[in-house]
MIKOLGU-339818 format. One record per residue (C-alpha): residue number from 1; x negated, y, z. Coordinates in Angstrom, 3 decimals, m for minus. Each point is the difference from the previous one (the first is absolute). Layout:
N
r n: NUM&east: X&north: Y&up: Z
...
***
This chain:
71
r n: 1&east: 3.688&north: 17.830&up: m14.968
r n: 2&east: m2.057&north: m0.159&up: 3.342
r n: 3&east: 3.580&north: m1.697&up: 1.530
r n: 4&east: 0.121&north: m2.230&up: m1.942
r n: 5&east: m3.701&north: m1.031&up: m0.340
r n: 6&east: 0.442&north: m0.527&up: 4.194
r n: 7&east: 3.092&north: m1.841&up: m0.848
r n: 8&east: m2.005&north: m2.385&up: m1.902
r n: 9&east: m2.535&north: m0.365&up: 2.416
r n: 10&east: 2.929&north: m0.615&up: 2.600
r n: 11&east: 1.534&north: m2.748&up: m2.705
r n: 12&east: m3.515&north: m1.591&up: m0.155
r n: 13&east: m1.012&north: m0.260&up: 3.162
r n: 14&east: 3.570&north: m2.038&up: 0.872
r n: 15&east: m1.148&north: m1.919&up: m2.772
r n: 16&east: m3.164&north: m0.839&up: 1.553
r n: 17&east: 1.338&north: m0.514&up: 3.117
r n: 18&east: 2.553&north: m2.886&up: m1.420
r n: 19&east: m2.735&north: m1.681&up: m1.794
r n: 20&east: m2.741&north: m0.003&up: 2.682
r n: 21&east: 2.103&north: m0.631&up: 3.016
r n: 22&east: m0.422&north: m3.904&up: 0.364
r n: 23&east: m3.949&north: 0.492&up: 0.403
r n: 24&east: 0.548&north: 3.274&up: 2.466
r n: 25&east: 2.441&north: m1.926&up: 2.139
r n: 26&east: m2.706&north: m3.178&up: m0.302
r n: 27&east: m2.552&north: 2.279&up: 1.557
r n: 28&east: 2.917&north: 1.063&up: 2.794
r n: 29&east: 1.148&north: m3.149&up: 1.119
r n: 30&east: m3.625&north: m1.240&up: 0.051
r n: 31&east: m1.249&north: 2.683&up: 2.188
r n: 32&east: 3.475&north: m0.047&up: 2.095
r n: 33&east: 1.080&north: m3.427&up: m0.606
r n: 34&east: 3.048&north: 1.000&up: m0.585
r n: 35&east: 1.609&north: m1.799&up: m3.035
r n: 36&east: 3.762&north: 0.642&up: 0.781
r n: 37&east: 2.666&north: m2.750&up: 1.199
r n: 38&east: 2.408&north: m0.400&up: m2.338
r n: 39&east: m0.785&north: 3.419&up: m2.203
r n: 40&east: m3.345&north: m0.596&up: m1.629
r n: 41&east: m1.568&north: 2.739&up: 1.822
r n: 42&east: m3.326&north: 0.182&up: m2.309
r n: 43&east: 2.291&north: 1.792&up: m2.707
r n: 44&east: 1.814&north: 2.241&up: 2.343
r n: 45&east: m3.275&north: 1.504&up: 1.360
r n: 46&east: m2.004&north: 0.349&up: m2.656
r n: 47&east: 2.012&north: 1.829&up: m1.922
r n: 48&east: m0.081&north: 2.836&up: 2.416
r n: 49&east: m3.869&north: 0.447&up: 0.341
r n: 50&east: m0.745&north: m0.191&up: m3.562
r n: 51&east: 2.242&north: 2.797&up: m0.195
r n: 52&east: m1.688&north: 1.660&up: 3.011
r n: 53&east: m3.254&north: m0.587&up: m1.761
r n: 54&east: 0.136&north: 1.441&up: m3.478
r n: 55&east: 2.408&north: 3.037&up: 0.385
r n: 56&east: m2.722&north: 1.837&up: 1.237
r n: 57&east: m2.591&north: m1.741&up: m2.001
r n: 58&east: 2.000&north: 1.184&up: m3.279
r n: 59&east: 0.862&north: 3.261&up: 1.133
r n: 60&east: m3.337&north: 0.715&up: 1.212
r n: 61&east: m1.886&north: m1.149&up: m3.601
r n: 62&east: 2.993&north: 1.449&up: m2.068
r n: 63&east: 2.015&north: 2.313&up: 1.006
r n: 64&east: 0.290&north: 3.640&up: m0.309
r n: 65&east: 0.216&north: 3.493&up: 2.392
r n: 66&east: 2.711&north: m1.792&up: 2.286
r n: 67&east: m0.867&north: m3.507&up: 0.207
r n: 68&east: m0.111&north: m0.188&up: 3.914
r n: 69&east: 4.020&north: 0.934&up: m0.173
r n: 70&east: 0.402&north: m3.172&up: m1.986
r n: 71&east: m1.423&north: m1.823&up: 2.526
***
């Protein structure tokens, strides 16, 4: 049951990281000012560090003996 617990945590996280990438990738291409040609490059990039961000933060809080392999 711990597998799949960090499975979940896995699914959630790329959950997270769909639905919070627009204001990630706002903070990006403000601090860059880089908002892509003809790819809307706010998206693209903000998916990524919202990932970044809470994998540790949720394996940290949550998980069990071996959460640092999960990261």
């Amino acid at each position: 049951m711990k597998i799949l617990k960090n499975v979940f945590f896995i699914f959630l996280v790329v959950i997270f990281s769909y639905l919070l990438s627009h204001p990630f990738g706002n903070i990006y291409a403000t601090i860059f000012h880089d908002h892509g040609s003809f790819v809307n490059a706010v998206v693209i990039a903000g998916a990524p560090l919202v990932y970044i961000l809470f994998i540790p933060f949720i394996f940290t809080a949550f998980g069990d003996k071996k959460k640092y392999w999960w990261i």
